[in-house]
N, C-alpha and C positions, 0 to 999 in steps of 0.2 A: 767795408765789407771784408771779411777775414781775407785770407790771399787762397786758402783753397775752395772756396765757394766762387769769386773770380776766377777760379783757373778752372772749376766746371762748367760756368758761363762763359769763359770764351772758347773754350772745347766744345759745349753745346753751337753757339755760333756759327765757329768755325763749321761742324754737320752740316748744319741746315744751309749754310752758304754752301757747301758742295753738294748737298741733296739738289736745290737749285739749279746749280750750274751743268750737273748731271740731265737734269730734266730739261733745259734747254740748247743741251748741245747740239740740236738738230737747226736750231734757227741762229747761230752762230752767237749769240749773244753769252754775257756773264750776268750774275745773280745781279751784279751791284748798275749794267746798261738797263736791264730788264727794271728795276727798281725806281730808275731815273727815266724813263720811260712812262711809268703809269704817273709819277710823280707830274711829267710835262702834261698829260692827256688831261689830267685834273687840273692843272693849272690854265691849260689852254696853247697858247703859244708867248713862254714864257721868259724874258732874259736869261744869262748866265748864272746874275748876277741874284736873280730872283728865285732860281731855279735850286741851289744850295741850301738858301734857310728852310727851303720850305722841304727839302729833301733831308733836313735833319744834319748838311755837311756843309765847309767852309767851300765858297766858291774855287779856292783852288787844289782840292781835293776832287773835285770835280772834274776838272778839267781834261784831264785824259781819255774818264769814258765818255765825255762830249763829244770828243773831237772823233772819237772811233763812230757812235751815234751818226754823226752828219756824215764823215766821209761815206757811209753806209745807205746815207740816205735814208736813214731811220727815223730822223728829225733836223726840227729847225730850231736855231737858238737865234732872233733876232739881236739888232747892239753890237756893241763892238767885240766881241770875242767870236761872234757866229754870223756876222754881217752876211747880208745875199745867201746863206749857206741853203741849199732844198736838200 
């Protein structure tokens, strides 16, 4: 892909992540919690580990917005990374 049609795809991106993040700043979340979010609901109640491919990222790219998710009590990540977590 030329390098200026990538640089309007991730300019585009970048919008639509902060149109997002705009529209749910009432319920404290970011584009990318909200996204991992519907990702676990359709999964069900899904590992960490299982929870990454199917979100399209590498499990430890993940990681941060999980860990804000549970502390929130947003969600559960069963397994070892989210063990017990409500």
């Amino acid at each position: 892909m030329p390098r200026l049609r990538l640089s309007c795809v991730r300019t585009a991106a970048r919008r639509i992540t902060q149109a997002y993040d705009v529209a749910l700043a009432g319920t404290g979340l970011r584009a990318t919690q909200f996204s991992l979010l519907v990702t676990t609901h359709h999964l069900g109640t899904p590992t960490i580990e299982e929870t990454g491919p199917n979100a399209g990222l590498r499990s430890h790219h993940i990681t941060r917005n999980v860990q804000g998710l549970i502390k929130r009590r947003r969600s559960r990540f069963p397994g070892r990374d989210g063990a017990n977590a409500k």
